[in-house]
N, C-alpha and C positions, 0 to 999 in steps of 0.2 A: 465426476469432478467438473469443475468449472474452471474454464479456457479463458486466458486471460493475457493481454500481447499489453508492453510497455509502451507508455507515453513518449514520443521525446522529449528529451530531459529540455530543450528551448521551452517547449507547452508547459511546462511542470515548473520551471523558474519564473515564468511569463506569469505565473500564475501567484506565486510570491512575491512577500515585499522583504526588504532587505532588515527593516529598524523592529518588525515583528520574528518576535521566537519562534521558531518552527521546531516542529518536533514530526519524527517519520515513525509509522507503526507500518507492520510488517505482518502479512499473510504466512506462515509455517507449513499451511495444508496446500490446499487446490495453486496456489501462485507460487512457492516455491515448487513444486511437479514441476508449472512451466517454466522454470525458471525466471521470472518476473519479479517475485518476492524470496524471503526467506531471508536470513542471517547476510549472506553474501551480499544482494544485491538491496538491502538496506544502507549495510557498509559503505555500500561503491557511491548510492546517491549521496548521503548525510558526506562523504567525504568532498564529492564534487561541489553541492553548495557550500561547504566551508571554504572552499577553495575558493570561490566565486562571492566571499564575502556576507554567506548568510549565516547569523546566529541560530545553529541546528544545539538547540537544547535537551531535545528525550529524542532515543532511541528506542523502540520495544517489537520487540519479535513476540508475537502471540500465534498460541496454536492454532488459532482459526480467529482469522475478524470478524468474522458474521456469527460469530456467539457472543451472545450478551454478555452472560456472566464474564468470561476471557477479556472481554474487552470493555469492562469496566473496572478491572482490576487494579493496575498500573494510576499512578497517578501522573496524568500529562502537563507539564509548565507551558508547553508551545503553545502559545495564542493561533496557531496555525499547526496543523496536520494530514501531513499529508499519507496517504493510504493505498500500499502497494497490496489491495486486495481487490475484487471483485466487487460490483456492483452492490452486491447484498450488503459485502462487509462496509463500504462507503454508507452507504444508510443507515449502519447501526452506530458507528460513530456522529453521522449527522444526527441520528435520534437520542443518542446519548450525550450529546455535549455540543449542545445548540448555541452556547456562547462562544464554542471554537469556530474556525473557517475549516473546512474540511477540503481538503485538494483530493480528486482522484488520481492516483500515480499509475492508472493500469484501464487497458481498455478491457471491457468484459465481450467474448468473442463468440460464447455458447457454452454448452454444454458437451464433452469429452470423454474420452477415455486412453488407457494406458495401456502399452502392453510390456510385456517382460524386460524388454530392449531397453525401454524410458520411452519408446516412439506415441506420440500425443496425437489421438483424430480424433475433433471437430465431428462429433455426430449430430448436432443440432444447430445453428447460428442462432444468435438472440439479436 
C-alpha cells in the first residue's frame, strides 16, 4: 500500500481561491487504510471549506485515484480539485483534466504495509 499523512488543512486552503468551484475526490483504497482519505475525511474537509466560505461543488469518493479508468468516470464542475490521494493518484487527475487546478490534499510518505490490528509501517520512505 501507499502511505500517505494529511496536509494541513491552512496549506490546502492557502492553496484555494474562494470565487473558484472546488470540487474534493477521494482515495477509497491505500489513503482511506491511512486514514487520510475515504468517505469520512472527504466529508470533514468539503464541510470545513464551506464553513470557511468556499464554494465546494462535487464530492466523489473513488475506489482508487491512480486508476485511470475510476477516475475518469464522474463528471467534475470544480474548476479546482482537490485530491485526498497519493502522489500517483494526483498525477492521474493532473494528466487527465489539465484545464482543472489539481491541489494535493495528502503528502505521499512511502510505501507500507498493514497488519491485522489496522497498525500501518512505513517499509520504504519515498
Amino acid at each position: 500500500m501507499i502511505v500517505t499523512s494529511s496536509k494541513p488543512y491552512g496549506v490546502i486552503r492557502g492553496m484555494l481561491k474562494k470565487w473558484k468551484k472546488t470540487g474534493i475526490v477521494s482515495c477509497n483504497s491505500c489513503a482511506r487504510a491511512c486514514e487520510t482519505g475515504g468517505r469520512k475525511k472527504m466529508e470533514e474537509l468539503a464541510e470545513r471549506l464551506k464553513n470557511d466560505g468556499f464554494d465546494v461543488v462535487d464530492t466523489h469518493l473513488v475506489p482508487m485515484a491512480c486508476n485511470i479508468d475510476l477516475a475518469k468516470k464522474p463528471e467534475y464542475e470544480g474548476d479546482v480539485l482537490v485530491i485526498l490521494g497519493c502522489t500517483s493518484g494526483v498525477y492521474t487527475y493532473q494528466t487527465l483534466f489539465p484545464s482543472k487546478k489539481i491541489v494535493p490534499g495528502l503528502n505521499t510518505v512511502g510505501i507500507g504495509a498493514r497488519d491485522g490490528q489496522g497498525n500501518i509501517f512505513v517499509m520504504k520512505k519515498i
